[in-house]
N, C-alpha and C positions, 0 to 999 in steps of 0.2 A: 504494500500500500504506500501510495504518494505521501512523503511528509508534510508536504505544503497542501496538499488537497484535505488531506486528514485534520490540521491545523485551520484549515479555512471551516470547516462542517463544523468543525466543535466550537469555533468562537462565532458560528453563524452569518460568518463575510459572502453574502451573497455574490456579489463583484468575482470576489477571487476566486470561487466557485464554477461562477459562469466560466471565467479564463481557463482557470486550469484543464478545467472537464474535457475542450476539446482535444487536450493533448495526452489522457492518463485514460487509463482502463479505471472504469469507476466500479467494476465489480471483483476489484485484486484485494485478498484478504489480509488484516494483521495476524496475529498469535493466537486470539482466541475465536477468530473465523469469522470476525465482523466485517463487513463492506462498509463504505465510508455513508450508504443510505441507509442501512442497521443504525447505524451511528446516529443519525439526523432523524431516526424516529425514534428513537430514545429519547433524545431531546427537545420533541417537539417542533422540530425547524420546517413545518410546512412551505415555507418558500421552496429551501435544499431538496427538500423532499421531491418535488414536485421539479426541480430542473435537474435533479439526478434519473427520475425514470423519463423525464422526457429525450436525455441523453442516452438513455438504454440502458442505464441501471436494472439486473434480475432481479425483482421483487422476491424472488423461489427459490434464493440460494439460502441455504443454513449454515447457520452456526454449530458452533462446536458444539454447542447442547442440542441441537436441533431445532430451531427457531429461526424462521423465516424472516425477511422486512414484513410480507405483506400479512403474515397473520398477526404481526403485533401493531401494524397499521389500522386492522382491523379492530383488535383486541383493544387498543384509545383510543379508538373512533375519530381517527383523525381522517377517516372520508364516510362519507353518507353510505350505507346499503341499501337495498331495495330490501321491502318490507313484505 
């Protein structure tokens, strides 16, 4: 995983976000098998969130426990479902 891209998600720098993205694999994992969009819904960063899959961020990669972005996207309801 990019340090700079990694470092822009967790301080929520939208900008450096945008920049970096086109030039870094946004779904290259750290030590405990996070992608940097794991990361931005951990912390609520619905901007990140949201320009990480439109860059092609896998919603359906797992972590080392086995936990996904998109079911813990699901799971804080940080997008609407159909009812």
């Amino acid at each position: 995983m990019d340090r700079k891209l990694l470092n822009a998600v967790i301080t929520n720098d939208i900008n450096a976000v945008r920049n970096i993205i086109s030039r870094e694999n946004v779904d290259k994992k750290n030590h405990d098998g996070k992608t940097v969009l794991m990361i931005a819904v951990y912390n609520n960063y619905l901007d990140i969130i949201n320009i990480l899959i439109k860059a092609g961020a896998n919603v359906d990669l797992s972590d080392n426990d086995g936990r996904t972005a998109l079911i813990n996207i699901v799971k804080k309801k940080l997008i609407k479902t159909g009812q």
